[in-house]
N, C-alpha and C positions, 0 to 999 in steps of 0.2 A: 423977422424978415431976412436975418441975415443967414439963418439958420438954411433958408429956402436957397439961398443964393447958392451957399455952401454944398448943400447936397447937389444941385443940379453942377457945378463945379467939381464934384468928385464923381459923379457919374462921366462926363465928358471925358475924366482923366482915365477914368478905368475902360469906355469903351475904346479911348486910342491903345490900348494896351494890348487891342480885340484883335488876333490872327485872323482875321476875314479869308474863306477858302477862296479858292480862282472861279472863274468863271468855265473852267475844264472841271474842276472838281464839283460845281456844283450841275452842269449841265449830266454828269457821272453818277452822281446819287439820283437825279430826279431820274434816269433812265430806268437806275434799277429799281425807283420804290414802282414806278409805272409798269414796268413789268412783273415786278411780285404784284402788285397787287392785281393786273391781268389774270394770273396764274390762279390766284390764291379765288378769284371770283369763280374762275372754269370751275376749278374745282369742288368748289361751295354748291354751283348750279347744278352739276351732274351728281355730288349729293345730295341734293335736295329732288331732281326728278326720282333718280332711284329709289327714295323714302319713299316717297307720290306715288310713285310704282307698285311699292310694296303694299303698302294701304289701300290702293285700289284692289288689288289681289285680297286681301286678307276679307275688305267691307265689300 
C-alpha cells in the first residue's frame, strides 16, 4: 500500500513541475488546429468530387 501512496506522491510532485501554457496560448493553438483542419477538409472535399468526377466520365 505504501508503494500506492508513494507513486501517487511522485506524480503530484512531477505534475507541479508541469509549465501549464496561458490561457492566450492555448486559446492560439486551438484557433490554428480549427483552421487547419477547415482547410485540410476543403481540400479533401474538392478532391474527392474531382475523383467522382473523373469516374463518372470514365464509367
Amino acid at each position: 500500500m505504501s508503494k500506492i501512496v508513494q507513486f501517487f506522491k511522485e506524480c503530484v510532485a512531477e505534475l507541479r513541475k508541469v509549465v501549464w501554457p496561458t490561457r492566450d496560448d492555448v486559446i492560439s493553438s486551438v484557433k490554428v488546429v480549427v483552421v487547419s483542419t477547415i482547410v485540410i477538409a476543403a481540400i479533401l472535399g474538392l478532391l474527392d468530387a474531382a475523383l467522382v468526377a473523373g469516374m463518372n466520365l470514365v464509367f
